[in-house]
C-alpha positions in Angstrom: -19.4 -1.1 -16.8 -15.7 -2.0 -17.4 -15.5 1.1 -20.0 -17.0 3.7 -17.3 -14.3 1.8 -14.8 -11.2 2.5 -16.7 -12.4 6.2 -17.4 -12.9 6.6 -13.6 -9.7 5.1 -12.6 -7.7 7.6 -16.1 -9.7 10.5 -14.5 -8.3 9.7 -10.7 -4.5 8.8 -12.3 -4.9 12.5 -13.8 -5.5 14.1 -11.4 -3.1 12.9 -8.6 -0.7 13.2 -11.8 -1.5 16.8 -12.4 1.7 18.7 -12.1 4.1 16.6 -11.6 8.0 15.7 -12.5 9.6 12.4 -12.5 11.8 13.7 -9.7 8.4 13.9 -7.4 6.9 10.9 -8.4 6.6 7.5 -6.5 5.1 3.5 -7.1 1.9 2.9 -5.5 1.1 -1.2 -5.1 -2.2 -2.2 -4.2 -3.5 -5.9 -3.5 -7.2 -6.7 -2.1 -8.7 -10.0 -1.4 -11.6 -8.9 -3.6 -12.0 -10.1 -6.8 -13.4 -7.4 -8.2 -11.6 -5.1 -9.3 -14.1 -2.3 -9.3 -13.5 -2.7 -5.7 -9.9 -2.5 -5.7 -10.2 0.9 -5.6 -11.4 2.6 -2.7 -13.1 5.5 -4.8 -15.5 3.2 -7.2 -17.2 1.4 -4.2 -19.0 2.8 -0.6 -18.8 -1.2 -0.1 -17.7 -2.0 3.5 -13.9 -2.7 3.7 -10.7 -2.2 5.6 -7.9 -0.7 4.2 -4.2 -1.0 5.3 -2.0 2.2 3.6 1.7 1.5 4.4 4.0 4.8 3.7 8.0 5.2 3.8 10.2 8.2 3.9 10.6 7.0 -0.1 10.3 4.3 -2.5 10.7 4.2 -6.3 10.2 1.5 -8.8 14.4 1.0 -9.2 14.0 0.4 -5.0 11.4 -2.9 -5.8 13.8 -4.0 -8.6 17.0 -4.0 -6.6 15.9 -4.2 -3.4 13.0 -7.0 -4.7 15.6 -8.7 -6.5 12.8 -9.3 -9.5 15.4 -10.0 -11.9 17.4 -12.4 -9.3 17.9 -15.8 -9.5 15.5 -18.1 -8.2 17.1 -19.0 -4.9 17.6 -15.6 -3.8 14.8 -14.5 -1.0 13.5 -10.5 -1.8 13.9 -7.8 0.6 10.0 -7.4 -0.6 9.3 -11.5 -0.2 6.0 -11.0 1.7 4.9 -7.6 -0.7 5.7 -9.8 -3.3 3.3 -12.6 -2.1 0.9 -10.7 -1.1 0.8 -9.3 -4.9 1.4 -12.4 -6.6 -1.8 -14.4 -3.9 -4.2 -11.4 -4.1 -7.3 -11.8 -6.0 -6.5 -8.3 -7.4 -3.5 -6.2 -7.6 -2.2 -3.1 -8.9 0.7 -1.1 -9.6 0.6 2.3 -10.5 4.6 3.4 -11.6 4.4 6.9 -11.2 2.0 8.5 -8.8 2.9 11.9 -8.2 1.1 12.4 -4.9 1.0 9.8 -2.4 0.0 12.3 0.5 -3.2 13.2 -1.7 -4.0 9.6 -1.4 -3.7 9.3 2.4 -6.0 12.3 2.5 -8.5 10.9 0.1 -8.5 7.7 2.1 -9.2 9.9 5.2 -12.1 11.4 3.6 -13.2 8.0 2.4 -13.5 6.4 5.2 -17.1 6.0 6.6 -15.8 4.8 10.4 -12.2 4.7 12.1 -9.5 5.7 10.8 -6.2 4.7 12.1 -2.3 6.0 12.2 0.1 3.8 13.7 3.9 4.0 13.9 6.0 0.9 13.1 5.9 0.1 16.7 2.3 0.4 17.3 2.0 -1.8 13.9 4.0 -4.7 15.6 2.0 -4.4 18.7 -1.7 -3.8 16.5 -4.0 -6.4 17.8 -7.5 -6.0 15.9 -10.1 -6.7 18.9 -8.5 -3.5 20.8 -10.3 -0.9 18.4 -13.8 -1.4 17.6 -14.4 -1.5 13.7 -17.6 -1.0 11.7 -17.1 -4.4 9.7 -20.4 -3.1 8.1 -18.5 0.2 6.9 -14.8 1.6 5.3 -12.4 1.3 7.8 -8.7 3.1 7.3 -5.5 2.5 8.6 -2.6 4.3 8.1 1.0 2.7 8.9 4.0 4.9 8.7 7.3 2.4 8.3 10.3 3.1 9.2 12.6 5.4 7.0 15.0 3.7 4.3 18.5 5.7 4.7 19.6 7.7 1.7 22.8 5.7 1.6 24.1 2.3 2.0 22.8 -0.3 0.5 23.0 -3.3 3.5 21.1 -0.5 6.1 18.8 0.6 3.4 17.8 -3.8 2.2 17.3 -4.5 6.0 15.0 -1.6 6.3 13.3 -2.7 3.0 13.1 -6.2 4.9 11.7 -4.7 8.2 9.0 -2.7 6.3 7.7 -5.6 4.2 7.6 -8.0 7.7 5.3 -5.7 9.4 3.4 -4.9 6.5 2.9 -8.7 6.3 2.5 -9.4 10.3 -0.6 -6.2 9.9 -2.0 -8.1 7.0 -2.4 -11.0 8.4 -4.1 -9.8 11.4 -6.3 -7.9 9.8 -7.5 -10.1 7.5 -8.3 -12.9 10.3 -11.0 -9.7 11.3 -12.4 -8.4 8.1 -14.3 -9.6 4.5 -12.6 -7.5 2.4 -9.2 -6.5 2.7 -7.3 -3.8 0.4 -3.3 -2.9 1.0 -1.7 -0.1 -0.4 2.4 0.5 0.0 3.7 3.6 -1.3 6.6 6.1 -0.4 6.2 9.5 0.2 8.8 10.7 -1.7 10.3 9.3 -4.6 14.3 8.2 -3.9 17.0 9.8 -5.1 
């Protein structure tokens, strides 16, 4: 089973890889309170589940690193503290480095879903209360947050934006997952940055 799992999951990377430069290519994180990780995965299981997508303007792997301070010292707090968590707690995780087509994967989640599917702003996000839309628990529920943009310059503007982001990816999270069984993030950019 693990075998036909990692030719699925080559097969999916391949495609969303198909044509693609490393100028047009972003990080795509995943963590899910499932412990299988067959189930990580949206596309390996029709298994009821919410999903959280979070997408910014842009985001590369350098962005995390910097930004995440992962080769920092100790005592220095992350722009990405609660992403970081989030990865480091989750009974599965992910990262995919180079994903060339982050909007195909907001599509595909679209077309996954079997029940609601959800965009939000930022400011909808920070006001998202779970009991005001009725879910399916007993289906795959989708929703799509859209964070605010990271600048293209200045690196104080762009860390607090970094810093926003991963609070209300966190404050979503958490609501959500007082609601739901099985709860999968995904944080991505939509384009890579420069």
């Amino acid at each position: 089973m693990k075998r036909h799992l990692v030719i699925l999951l080559l097969y999916y990377c391949s495609i969303i890889h198909l044509g693609a430069t490393a100028e047009s290519e972003v990080p795509v994180l995943m963590w899910s309170n499932d412990k299988c990780a067959k189930r990580l995965l949206p596309l390996f299981s029709g298994s009821p589940r919410t999903i959280c997508l979070f997408m910014q303007n842009r985001l590369s792997l350098n962005d995390i690193a910097k930004f995440g301070r992962v080769y920092g010292s100790k005592g220095t707090r992350s722009n990405f503290h609660h992403l970081k968590d989030a990865m480091e707690n989750a009974k599965s995780s992910l990262t995919l480095s180079a994903v060339a087509n982050s909007g195909g994967l907001k599509e595909f989640l679209k077309i996954a879903a079997s029940d609601k599917v959800i965009e939000l702003t930022a400011n909808q996000a920070k006001k998202f209360h779970f009991n005001d839309y009725k879910f399916n628990l007993g289906a795959i529920n989708v929703i799509i947050v859209r964070l605010p943009s990271v600048p293209e310059s200045n690196s104080k503007e762009i860390a607090a934006v970094f810093k926003k982001n991963d609070e209300i990816i966190d404050s979503m999270m958490k609501e959500v997952a007082d609601h739901v069984a099985v709860l999968t993030g995904i944080f991505t950019g939509v384009k890579p940055s420069k």
